[in-house]
N, C-alpha and C positions, 0 to 999 in steps of 0.2 A: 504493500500500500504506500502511495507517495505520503511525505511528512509533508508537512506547511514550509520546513526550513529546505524542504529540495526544489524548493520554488522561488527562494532567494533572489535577487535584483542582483546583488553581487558587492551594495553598496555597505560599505562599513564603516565605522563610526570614525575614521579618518577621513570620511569625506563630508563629516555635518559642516555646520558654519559656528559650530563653537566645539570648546574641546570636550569629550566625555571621558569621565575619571582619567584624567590626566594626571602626570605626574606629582600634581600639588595635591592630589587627594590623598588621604593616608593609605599606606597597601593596604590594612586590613579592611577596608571600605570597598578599596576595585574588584574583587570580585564579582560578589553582590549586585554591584553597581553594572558591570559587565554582561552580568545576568537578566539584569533587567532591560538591559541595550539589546542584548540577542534579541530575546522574546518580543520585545517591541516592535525589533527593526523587521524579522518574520513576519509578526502581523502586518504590520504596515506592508510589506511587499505582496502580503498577498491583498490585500485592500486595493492594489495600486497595480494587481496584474494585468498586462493587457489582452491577455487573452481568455483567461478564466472569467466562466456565468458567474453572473449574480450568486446565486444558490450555491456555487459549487465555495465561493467566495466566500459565504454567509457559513457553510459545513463547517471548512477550514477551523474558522473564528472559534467555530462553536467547540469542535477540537482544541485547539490549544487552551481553549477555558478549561474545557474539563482536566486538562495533564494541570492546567495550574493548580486547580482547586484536590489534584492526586486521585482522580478518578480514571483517569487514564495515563500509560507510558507509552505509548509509540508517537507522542510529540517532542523530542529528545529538547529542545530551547522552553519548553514548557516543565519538562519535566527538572530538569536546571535548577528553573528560576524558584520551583516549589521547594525542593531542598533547600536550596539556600534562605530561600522565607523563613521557613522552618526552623531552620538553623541558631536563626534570627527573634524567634516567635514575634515576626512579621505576621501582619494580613497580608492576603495579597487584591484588596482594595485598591490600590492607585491603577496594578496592571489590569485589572478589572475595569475599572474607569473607560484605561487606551483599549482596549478590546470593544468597550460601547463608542467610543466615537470612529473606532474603525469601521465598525459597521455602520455607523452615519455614514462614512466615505464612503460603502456601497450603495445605499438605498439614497441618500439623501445629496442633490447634487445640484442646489441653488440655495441664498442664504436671502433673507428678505430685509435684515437691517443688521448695524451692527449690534443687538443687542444679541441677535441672534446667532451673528457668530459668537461673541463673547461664551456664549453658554455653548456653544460648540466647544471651545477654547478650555473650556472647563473639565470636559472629556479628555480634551485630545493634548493638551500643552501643561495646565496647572498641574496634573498628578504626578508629572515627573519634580518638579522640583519638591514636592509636596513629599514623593517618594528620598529624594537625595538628605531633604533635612531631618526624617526618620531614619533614614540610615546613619545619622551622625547625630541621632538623641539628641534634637536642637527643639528649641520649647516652639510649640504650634504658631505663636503670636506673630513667629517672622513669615506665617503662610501668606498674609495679606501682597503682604510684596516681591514676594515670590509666583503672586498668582499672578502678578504684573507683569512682569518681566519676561514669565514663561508665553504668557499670552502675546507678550508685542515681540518675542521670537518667533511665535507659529505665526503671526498675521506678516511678520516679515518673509516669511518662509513663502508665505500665498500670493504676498504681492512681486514678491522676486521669479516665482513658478507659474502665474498666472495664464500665462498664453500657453504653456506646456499642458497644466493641469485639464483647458480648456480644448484643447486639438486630441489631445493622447484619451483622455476621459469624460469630454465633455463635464467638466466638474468647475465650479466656478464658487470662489469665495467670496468675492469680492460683490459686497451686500447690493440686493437690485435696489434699493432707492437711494445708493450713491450713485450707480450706472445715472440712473435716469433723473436723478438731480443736476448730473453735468449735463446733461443728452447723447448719451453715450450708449453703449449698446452692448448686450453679451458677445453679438458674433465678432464685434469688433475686435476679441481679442485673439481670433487667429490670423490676424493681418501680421507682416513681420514688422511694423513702426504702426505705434499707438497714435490714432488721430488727435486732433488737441482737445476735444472733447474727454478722449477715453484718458489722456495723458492729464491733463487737469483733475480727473477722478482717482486715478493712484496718487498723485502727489499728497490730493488731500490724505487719502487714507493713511498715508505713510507719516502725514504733519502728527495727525491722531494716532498713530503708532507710535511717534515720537514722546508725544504725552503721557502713553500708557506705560512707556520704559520708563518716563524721568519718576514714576512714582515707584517701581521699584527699586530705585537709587540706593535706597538704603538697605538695603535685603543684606548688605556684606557686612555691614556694621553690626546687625542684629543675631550675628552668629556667634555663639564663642569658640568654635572652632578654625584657627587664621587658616590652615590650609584650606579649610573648603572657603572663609571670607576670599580669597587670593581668586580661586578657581571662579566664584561667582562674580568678582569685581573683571575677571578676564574675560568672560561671556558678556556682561554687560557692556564693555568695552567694542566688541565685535559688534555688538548688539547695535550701537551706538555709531558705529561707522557706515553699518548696510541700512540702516534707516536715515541715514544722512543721502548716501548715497540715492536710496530709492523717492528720497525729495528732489533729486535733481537730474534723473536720469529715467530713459526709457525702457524697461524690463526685457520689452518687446523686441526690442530692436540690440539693446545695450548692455553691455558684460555689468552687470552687478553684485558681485562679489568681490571679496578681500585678494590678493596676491599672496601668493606662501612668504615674500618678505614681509609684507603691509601685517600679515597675521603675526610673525616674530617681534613684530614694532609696537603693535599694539598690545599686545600680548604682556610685552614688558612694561610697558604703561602703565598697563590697567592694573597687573600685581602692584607698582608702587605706590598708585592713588588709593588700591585698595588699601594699603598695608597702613595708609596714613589715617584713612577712615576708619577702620579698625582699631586702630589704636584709638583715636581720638572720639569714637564714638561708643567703648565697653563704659560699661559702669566704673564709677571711684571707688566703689568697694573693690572692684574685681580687679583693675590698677593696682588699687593696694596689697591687696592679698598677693599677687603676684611678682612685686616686692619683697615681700618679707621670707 
């Protein structure tokens, strides 16, 4: 019987647009962390097969749920991800979440505002950082802005993949009454250069993506863990430059993505801004304490 992972894209987490457990995470954390990348990136590939039915797409899903929840072993990334839960006395609630908005990416493939994707976002982006700060016993209060952050990564994700997601899947994020507020149009986005109608409508969304990172600003500060503040001040960073980028640039037509040097530039950046916020931003007790 084919597994979910023998359907792989081929993509791996060296090619996201931010780092996953990288080397600033602690070892004892990457695995885990690792685990939850397989299983994810599976799902997602098969969400995003192009040649696989609906149904056969919707099976899949329903598979790697069951190996997560250990009702079944011949999903080998599923079955992983459950040990290591386990291991952990983890829920596996977050991947559960990515498995329901997966399945929105099959059945569900136009978004009518953004409130709506927001609540998409909430499936498919928040539960990983929501997953990352349980796996480092960090107190829930820093979810708020981590829900931020994760969400104006996926919405940058959508508006950088836009004309792809739309040609390859007919799948369209980008909410219809921003289309039709610019007078813009869905088909428009398999033209290879966005008209200035449709070009005026990612920008916007992008200025509003902008807004919804600057509020998870602080997510680094609010950890007390530095390696993982470092890692999230270095995604924020990335975050930060492809949302700049897609204010100024045409998805459709134009490279918008980081450079493997632009990534090592920023990268270095964003550790140090982090490291200063972090510092500047724990408790005086906690200062103290670590003092003495």
């Amino acid at each position: 019987m084919t597994t979910a992972g023998d359907l792989r894209s081929g993509k791996t987490h060296r090619d996201e647009n931010f780092p996953v457990a990288s080397f600033l995470i602690e070892p004892r954390h990457r695995a885990v962390i690792m685990a939850f990348y397989d299983f994810v990136r599976t799902a997602d590939d098969i969400a995003d097969h192009p040649t696989l039915k609906q149904q056969e797409k919707l099976d899949l899903l329903d598979r790697l749920e069951d190996g997560l929840f250990g009702r079944r072993d011949d999903q080998p990334e599923a079955v992983v991800l459950h040990r290591a839960l386990a291991a952990r006395s983890m829920a596996p609630k977050h991947a559960q979440d990515l498995l329901n908005a997966f399945r929105l990416d099959v059945t569900k493939l136009r978004y009518a505002n953004w409130d709506e994707l927001i609540r998409y976002c909430s499936l498919s982006a928040m539960p990983v950082g929501r997953f990352v700060l349980d796996v480092h016993g960090e107190d829930r209060a820093a979810w708020p802005a981590s829900d931020a952050l994760c969400a104006a990564l996926q919405i940058n994700n959508h508006l950088q993949d836009c004309g792809k997601d739309f040609r390859a899947l007919n799948r369209v994020y980008i909410p219809q009454d921003a289309l039709a507020a610019s007078g813009a149009s869905v088909e428009q986005l398999a033209l290879d250069r966005a008209p200035p109608e449709l070009l005026a409508c990612l920008h916007r969304l992008a200025a509003r993506t902008a807004t919804l990172l600057a509020e998870g600003k602080g997510l680094g500060a609010k950890v007390r863990n530095l390696r993982l503040a470092l890692e999230i001040a270095v995604i924020q960073t990335y975050a930060e430059q492809i949302v700049a980028l897609l204010q100024q640039r045409d998805p459709l037509s134009e490279e918008v993505h980081l450079s493997r040097g632009q990534f090592m530039a920023h990268g270095l950046v964003g550790m140090a801004g982090g490291l200063l916020r972090w510092i500047v931003g724990r408790p005086r007790a906690s200062r103290s304490a670590s003092k003495a």
